[in-house]
N, C-alpha and C positions, 0 to 999 in steps of 0.2 A: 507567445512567450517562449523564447528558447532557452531560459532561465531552467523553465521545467521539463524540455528534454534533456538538458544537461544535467540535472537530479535523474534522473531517467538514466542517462546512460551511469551513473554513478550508483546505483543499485541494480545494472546487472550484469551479470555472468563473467567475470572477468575472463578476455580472452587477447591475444595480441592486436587484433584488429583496434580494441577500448584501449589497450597500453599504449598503440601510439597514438589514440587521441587525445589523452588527457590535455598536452597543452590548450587544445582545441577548444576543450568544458571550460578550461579555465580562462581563456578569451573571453568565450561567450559569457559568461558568467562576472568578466568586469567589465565589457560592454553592456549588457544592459543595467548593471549595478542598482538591483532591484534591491538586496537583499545588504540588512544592516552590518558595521564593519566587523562585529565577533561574529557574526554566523558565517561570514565571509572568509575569516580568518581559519575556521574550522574547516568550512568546507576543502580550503588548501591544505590539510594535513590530510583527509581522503587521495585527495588527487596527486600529492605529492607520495602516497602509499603507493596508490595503482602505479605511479610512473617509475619508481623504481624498485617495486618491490618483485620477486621471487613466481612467476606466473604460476608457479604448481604451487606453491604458498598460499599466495593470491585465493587462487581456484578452490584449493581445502581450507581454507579461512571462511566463505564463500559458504561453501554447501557445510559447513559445519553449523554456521551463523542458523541461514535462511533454506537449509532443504530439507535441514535433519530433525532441528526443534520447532514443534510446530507451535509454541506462541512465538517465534520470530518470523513465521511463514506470510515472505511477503503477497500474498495470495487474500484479498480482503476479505473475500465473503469464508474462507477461513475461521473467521474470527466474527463472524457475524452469524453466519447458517449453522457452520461446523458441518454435523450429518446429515442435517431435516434437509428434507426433498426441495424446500425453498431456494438449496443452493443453487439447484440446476438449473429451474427456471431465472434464478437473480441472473444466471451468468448465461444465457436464452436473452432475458431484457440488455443486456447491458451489450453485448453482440451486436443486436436489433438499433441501440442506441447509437455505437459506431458507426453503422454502414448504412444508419438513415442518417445521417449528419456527413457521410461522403468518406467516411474512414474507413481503408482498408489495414488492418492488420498484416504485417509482414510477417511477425514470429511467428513461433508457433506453442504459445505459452497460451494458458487460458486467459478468457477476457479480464477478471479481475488480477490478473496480476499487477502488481500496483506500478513497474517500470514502464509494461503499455499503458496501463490507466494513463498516466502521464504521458505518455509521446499523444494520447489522443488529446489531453484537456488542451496542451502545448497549439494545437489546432486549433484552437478555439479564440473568440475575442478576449484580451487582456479579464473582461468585468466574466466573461464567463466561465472562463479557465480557474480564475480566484474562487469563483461561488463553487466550482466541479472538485475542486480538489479540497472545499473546506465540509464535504460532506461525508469523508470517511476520518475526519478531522478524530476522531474519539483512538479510532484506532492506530492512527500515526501516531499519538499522544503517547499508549502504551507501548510502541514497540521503541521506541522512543525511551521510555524509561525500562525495557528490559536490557536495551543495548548497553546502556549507561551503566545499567550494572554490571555491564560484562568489560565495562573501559573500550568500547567499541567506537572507532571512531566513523562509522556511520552511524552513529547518533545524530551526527551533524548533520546528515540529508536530511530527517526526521526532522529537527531542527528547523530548518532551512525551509521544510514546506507545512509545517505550523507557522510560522512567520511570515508566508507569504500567504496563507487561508485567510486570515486574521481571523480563523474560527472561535468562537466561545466556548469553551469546554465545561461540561457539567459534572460535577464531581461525582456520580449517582451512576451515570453512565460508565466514568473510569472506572469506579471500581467493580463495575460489572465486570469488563476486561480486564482485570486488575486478578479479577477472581479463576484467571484460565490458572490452568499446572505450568509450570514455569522450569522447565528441569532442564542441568546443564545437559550438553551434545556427550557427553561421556558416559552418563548417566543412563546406561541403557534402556535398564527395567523402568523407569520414569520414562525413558520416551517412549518406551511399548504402550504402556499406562495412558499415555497422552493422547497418543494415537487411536486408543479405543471408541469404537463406534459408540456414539452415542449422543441421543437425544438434547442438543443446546436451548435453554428455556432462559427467559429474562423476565425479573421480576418487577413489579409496581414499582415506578420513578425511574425508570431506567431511560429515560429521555433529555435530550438536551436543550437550550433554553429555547428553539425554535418549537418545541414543543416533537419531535424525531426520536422514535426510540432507537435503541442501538441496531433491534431486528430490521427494521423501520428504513438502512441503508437503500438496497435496491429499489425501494420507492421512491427515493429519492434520486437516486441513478437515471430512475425509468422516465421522472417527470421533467426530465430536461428535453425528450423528444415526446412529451405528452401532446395531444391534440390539443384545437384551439377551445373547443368546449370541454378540456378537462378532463374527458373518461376516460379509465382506465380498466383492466378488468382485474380482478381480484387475484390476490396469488393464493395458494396452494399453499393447507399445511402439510406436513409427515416426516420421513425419515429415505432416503438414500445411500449409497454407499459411498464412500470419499473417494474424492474423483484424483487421478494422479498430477502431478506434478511433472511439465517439462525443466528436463536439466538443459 
């Protein structure tokens, strides 16, 4: 599905290399004409940004968005582990998951970053690319409505790959994510606050109708390269220190 590496290149890094490809996203994006005609239409107000907008603009619009607040941080298990020690082994599975299904990563961004998650599901057959990308489905939901609140027009990639999941969102689950600190990029002392190490817990209901709770993510990541008799071995509770972000 090259539908999703071109959401893919459309959340990341604005650089010249992406500014002259946008006509390219936008080809490919009404050749395969996956995607219905207002999401479509949105998604060309992105693309029509990157192509002629301001690249140092571009670039601080960018890490204001997605480097600096971290409920915008497109980094998934972000927003799933947070601190607990579960993050490093999810992103250990998820690695492990690449490069046994033949995917070598070029960046050098962490595995759940959600612009490689994508160039990998992209790799994948049509039925299983849909099922891989509709199982962080909770969390695209909210960054999705934080963008909205900022009049952000990457709302519309958000958009765009909820639409194509055609995941079920459980209300219990969103407002778990719902429930992170939300502070604008200006807002210092809030992002300090944000950023504080700390212990992320999820309470009773916090699952979605597949019966998945939100923690519940890299289980779901892991069992797409699970063996044929199903076992897996347990993950590991505790706490870690926040691991960086590549710019």
């Amino acid at each position: 599905m090259k539908t999703l590496r071109a959401l893919a290149a459309l959340l990341s890094y604005p650089t010249a290399e992406l500014v002259a490809a946008a006509d390219e996203i936008r080809s490919v994006l009404d050749r395969e004409a996956l995607l219905p005609r207002a999401e479509r239409a949105a998604l060309d107000k992105v693309i029509g940004e990157l192509a002629q907008g301001d690249l140092f603009d571009l670039q601080e619009r960018y890490g204001l968005l997605f480097d600096r607040t971290r409920s915008l941080s497109l980094h998934l298990f972000e927003h799933v582990h947070g601190e607990s020690r579960d993050r490093g082994q999810a992103m250990v599975d998820l690695l492990k998951l690449y490069e046994e299904s033949g995917y070598t990563p070029v960046a050098s961004e962490l595995p759940d970053f959600l612009p490689l998650f994508l160039e990998y599901a992209s790799t994948r057959e049509p039925r299983a690319a849909i099922e891989l990308i509709g199982q962080p489905a909770h969390v695209v939901a909210a960054l999705r409505e934080r963008l909205a609140k900022r009049s952000s027009s990457y709302e519309a990639v958000m958009a765009a790959l909820l639409v194509l999941s055609k995941a079920r969102l459980d209300q219990a689950t969103l407002d778990i994510l719902r429930a992170e600190p939300d502070p604008e990029p200006d807002d210092l002392e809030a992002l300090d606050a944000a950023w504080v190490d700390q212990e992320v817990t999820f309470g009773p209901g916090a699952s979605n109708s597949s019966g998945c709770a939100v923690d519940g993510l890299a289980d779901r990541l892991r069992a797409a390269s699970r063996p044929a008799d199903g076992t897996v071995p347990p993950l590991t509770r505790g706490r870690t220190n926040r691991q960086g972000v590549a710019s």
